[in-house]
N, C-alpha and C positions, 0 to 999 in steps of 0.2 A: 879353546884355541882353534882357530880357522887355519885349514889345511888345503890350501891350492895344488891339485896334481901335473904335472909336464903338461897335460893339455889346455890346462886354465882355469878346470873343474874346480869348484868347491865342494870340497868331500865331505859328504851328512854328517852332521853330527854324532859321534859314537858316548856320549853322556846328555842327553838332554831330556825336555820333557816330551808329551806326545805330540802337540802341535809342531813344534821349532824339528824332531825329527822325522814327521811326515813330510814338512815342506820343505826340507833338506836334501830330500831323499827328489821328491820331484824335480826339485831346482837340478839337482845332479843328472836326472833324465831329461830335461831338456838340455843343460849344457853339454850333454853328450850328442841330441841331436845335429846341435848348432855346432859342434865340432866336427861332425860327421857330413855335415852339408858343405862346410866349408871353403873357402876358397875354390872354389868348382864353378868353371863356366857354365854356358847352359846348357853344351854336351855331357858335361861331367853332370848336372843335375837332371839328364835326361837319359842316362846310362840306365840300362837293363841287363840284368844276369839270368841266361839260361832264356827259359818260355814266358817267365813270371814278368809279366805288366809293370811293377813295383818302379817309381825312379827315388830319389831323392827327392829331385822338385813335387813330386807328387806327393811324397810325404811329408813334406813341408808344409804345402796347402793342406793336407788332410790331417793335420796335428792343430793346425790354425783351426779348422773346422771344428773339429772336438774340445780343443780350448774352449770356443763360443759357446759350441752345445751345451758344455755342461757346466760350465760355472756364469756364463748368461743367460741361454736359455731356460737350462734345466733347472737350476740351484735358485735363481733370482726372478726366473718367468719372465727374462725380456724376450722380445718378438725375436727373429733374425738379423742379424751385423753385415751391411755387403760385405763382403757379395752374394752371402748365402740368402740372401730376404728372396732374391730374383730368380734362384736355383730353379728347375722342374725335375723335381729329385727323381719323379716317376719315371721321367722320358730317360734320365740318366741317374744312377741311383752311384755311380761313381763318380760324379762329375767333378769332386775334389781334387782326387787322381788324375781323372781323364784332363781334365781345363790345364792341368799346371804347364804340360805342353806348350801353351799359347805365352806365360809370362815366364816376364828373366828373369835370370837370377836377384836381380835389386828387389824386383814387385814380389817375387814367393818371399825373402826374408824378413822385408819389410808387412808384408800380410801376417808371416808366425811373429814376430817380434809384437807385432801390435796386438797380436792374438794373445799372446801372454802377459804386455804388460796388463791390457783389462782383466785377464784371468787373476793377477796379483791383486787386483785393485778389489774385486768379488769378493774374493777369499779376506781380504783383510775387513771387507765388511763383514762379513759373514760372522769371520769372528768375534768382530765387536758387538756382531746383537745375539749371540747366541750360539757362539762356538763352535765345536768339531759335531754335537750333538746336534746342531738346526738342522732340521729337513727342509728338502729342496721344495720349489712354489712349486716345481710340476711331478707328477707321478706318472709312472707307469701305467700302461694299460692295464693290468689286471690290481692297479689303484694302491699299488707299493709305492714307498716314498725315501730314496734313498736320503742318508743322512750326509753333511759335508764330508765327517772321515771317508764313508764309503768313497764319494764324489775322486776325492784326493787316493784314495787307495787304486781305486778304478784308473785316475791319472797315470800314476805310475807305472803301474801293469801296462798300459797301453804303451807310454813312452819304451818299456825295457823290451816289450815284443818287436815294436817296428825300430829297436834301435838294433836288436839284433838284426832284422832284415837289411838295415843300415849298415854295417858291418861287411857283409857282402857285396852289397854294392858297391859300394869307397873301395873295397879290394880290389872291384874287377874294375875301377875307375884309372888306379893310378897307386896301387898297391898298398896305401895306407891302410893301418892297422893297430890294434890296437882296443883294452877292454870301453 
């Protein structure tokens, strides 16, 4: 039985098998960022709490980024997806963060959205020729080779840290709250 919470989230499956509740569980950290971004002009997606850099909009872009990284680049060995092919990571090694500044609200959601629908499309190949078990085409410099589960474990961690950082700033936006 599929379970939608007040905010629109569909809540991981609490009986399933490994697959169906890893990506239940990610699908739920992105629904949460995409809640968290929400309705927000592009003051509200350029809102900072305290010292810390952090907006929405820029976690937006940098979620889009890491979508790409790791289930394009890294899992399947494609080159870079604009806008990242054109990035000078060197000259700015934030430029995910730092760029979002420059687009609105329409261009960051529509950048993560697109970001994850290819991420679904990966994964679902991924699983059709070899599972939660396939290693990714690229390795690590010291020539490790994460596997998908990892890839999708990696995922989530990352979605629930900056969705915490996300949390705070919706707070300090317009008081929204909420897990």
């Amino acid at each position: 039985m599929t379970h939608v919470d007040e905010q629109g989230r569909t809540e991981p499956p609490i009986a399933a098998d490994e697959t169906t509740t890893l990506l239940g569980f990610l699908d739920y950290q992105r629904e949460t960022l995409a809640w968290k971004c929400s309705g927000l002009d592009a003051a509200g997606l350029q809102a900072r709490v305290a010292v810390s850099s952090m907006t929405l909009g820029g976690m937006l872009k940098h979620m889009a980024f890491v979508e790409d990284h790791w289930f394009a680049r890294f899992l399947h060995g494609h080159e870079g997806h604009p806008p990242w092919d054109t990035v000078d990571w060197k000259a700015d090694p934030d430029w995910d963060w730092n760029s979002a500044v420059a687009d609105t609200p329409e261009q960051l959601h529509e950048l993560w959205h697109n970001a994850v629908d290819r991420s679904r499309s990966f994964v679902t190949e991924a699983l059709a020729n070899g599972g939660l078990d396939q290693l990714a085409k690229r390795s690590w410099s010291n020539g490790e080779t994460p596997s998908l589960r990892w890839i999708i474990c990696h995922m989530i961690e990352e979605y629930a840290r900056h969705n915490g950082h996300a949390d705070l700033i919706r707070e300090s936006v317009d008081g929204l709250t909420g897990e």
